[in-house]
N, C-alpha and C positions, 0 to 999 in steps of 0.2 A: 744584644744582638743575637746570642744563641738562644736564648727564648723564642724571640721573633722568628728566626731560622724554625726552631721547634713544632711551633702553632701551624706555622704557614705550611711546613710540610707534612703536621697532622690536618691542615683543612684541605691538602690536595690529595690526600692520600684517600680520603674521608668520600673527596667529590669525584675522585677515581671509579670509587666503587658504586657508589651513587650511579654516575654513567655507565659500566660496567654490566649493570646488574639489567634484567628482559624490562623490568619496569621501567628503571631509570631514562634507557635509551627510548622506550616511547613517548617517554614524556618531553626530553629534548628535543625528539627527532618532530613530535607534534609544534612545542615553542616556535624551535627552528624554522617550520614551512609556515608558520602564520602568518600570512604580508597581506593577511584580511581582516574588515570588521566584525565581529561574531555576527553572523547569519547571513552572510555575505559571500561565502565561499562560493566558488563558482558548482553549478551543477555537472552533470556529466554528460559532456555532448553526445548528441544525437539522441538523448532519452528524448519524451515529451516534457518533461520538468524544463528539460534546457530549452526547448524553445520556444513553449508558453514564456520563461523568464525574457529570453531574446525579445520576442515581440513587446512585451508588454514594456521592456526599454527602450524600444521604437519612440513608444506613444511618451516617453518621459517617465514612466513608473519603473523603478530600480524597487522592484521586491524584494523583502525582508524576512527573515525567519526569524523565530526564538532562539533559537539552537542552529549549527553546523551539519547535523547529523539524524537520521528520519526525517528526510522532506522528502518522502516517497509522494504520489501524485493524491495519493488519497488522505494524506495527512495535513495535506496545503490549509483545509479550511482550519484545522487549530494552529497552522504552525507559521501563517505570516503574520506577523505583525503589523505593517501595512496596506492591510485590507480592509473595506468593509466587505463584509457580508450579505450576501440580497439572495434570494427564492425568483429574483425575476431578472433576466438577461440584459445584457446593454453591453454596445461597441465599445471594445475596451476590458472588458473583464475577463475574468480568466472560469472557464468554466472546469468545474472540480467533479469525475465521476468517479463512485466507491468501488471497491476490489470486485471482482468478478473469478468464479472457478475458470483458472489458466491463467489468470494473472490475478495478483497478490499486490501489488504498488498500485491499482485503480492509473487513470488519466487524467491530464489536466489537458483544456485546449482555448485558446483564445476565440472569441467572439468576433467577428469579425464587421456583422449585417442583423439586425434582429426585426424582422416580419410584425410580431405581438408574441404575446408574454409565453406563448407556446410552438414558434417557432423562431428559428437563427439558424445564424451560419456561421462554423466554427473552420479555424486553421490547425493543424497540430502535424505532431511529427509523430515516430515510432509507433505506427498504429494503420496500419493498412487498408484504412476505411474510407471510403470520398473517392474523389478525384485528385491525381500527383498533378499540384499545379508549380511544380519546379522545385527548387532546393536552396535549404541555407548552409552556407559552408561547406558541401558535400550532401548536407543532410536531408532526404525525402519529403517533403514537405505537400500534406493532402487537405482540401477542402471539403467538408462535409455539412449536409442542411442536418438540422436536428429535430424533432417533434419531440414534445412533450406528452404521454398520454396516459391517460389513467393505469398502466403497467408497469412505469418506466420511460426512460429515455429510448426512443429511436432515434437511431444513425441513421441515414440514406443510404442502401447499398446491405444491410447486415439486417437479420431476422431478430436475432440477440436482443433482448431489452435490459438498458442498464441500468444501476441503482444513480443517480443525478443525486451529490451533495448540496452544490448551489453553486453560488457565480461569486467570486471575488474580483470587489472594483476599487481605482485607487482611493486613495482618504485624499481627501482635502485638506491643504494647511499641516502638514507635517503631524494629522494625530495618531494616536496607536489605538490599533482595532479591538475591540473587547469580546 
């Protein structure tokens, strides 16, 4: 019995300091708040990340990530796992543009209505472009047409030409995107 007394109070002593210690308590404090599947965490409302993911769970598509952490707007195209991939637009996808000087995290915007393979019309949030056609949760919510043209992306409304990564659309049958 004074053995067992012994151990048990060298493994609490042990896992004191384990806790104790700047590492330790990150690592618990991270265990601790996991009540998600890895890539599943939620985003942070009001970005365009969160409400690209909003909608596109409208239509049945619960987006995935590799990881919990970098899914900034411009990272989407390596970082969902279920998506395909496409260079050509369709209702339902989530449209991915690359960083721009004054923003660093690029945008993502859902697809809403697509004209032919160079023009659509996109929803999105945090991005002051389009027309405010009301709000989710609080959050600003604008409609904008988009051209495709030999410079870049046009916005309706913005001079700016953007860098256009592609369109992510859901997979079919539960695959994972390559």
């Amino acid at each position: 019995m004074k053995r067992f007394l012994t151990i048990a109070l060298a493994v609490a002593l042990l896992l004191g300091l384990i806790l104790a210690s700047p590492a330790g308590r990150g690592r618990i404090r991270a265990f601790a708040h996991r009540t998600h599947v890895l890539g599943e965490r939620p985003l942070p409302k009001g970005q365009c990340t969160w409400y690209a993911q909003q909608r596109a769970a409208d239509s049945g598509w619960r987006i995935r990530f590799d990881v919990d952490h970098d899914r900034h707007a411009r990272n989407w195209w390596r970082k969902v796992v279920n998506g395909q991939r496409s260079a050509t637009p369709a209702p339902g996808a989530v449209m991915i543009v690359d960083a721009w000087e004054g923003n660093p995290f690029g945008h993502v915007a859902y697809v809403e209505a697509v004209r032919d393979a160079d023009h659509w019309t996109v929803t999105h949030a945090n991005f002051a472009i389009g027309t405010a056609i009301g709000s989710r949760e609080g959050v600003s919510v604008y409609e904008v047409d988009c051209e495709r043209t030999s410079d870049g992306l046009r916005l309706a409304g913005s001079d700016r030409r953007f860098q256009l990564t592609g369109f992510l659309l859901p997979l079919s049958s539960g695959r994972r995107a390559r």
